[in-house]
N, C-alpha and C positions, 0 to 999 in steps of 0.2 A: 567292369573293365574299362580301364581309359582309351579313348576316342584318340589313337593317335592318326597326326599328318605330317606329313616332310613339308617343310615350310623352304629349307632352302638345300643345294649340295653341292659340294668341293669336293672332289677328288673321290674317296670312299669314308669324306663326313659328312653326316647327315643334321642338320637342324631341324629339330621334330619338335611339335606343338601337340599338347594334346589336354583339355580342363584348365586352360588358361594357363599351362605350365610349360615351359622347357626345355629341353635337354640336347645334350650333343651324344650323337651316338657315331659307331665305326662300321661300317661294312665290309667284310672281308667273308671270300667263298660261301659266301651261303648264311652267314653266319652273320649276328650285331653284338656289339660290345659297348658297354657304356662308358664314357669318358666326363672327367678325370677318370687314371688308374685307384681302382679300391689300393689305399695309405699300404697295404703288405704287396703292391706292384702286382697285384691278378687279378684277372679279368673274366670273369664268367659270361660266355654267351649264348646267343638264343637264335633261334633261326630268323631269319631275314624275312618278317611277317608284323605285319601293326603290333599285334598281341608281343610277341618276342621286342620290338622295342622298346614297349611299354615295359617290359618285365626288367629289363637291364637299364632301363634310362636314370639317370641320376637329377633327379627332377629340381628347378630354380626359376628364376624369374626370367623373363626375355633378353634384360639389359645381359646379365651376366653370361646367357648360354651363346649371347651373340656375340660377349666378347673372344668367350673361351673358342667359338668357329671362328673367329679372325685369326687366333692366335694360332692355332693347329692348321689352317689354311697358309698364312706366313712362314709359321715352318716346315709345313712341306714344302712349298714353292722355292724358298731357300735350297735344301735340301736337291730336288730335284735340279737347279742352277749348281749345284757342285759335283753331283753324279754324270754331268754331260761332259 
């Protein structure tokens, strides 16, 4: 099983490292979801535990998981500036 660790976190995203690999995952109630959405827009998730992100992470190099946590950071932040 992959060694996973939360390397960074915005809001309920999470930047996890785990075998030299990367991913963005989502935290909500209990629960993690892998990000990007799987291409038919559903999201299977796993409980909020190492084991469970590993299970749902959608694994890439660091450049790109860290672009993809800017860009879901940026638009939340957006997002949050227009709900107010």
């Amino acid at each position: 099983m992959t060694r996973v660790s939360v390397v960074e976190e915005r809001g309920s995203f999470r930047l996890v490292a785990g075998d030299g690999r990367f991913a963005v995952v989502e935290a909500r109630a209990g629960q993690v979801f892998g990000l990007p959405d799987d291409s038919g827009g559903g999201r299977d998730g796993a409980a909020d535990t190492p084991d469970g992100m590993a299970s749902v992470a959608h694994w890439t190099g660091e450049e790109e998981a860290r672009a993809l946590m800017r860009d879901l950071s940026e638009r939340g932040d957006r997002l949050a500036r227009q709900l107010r």
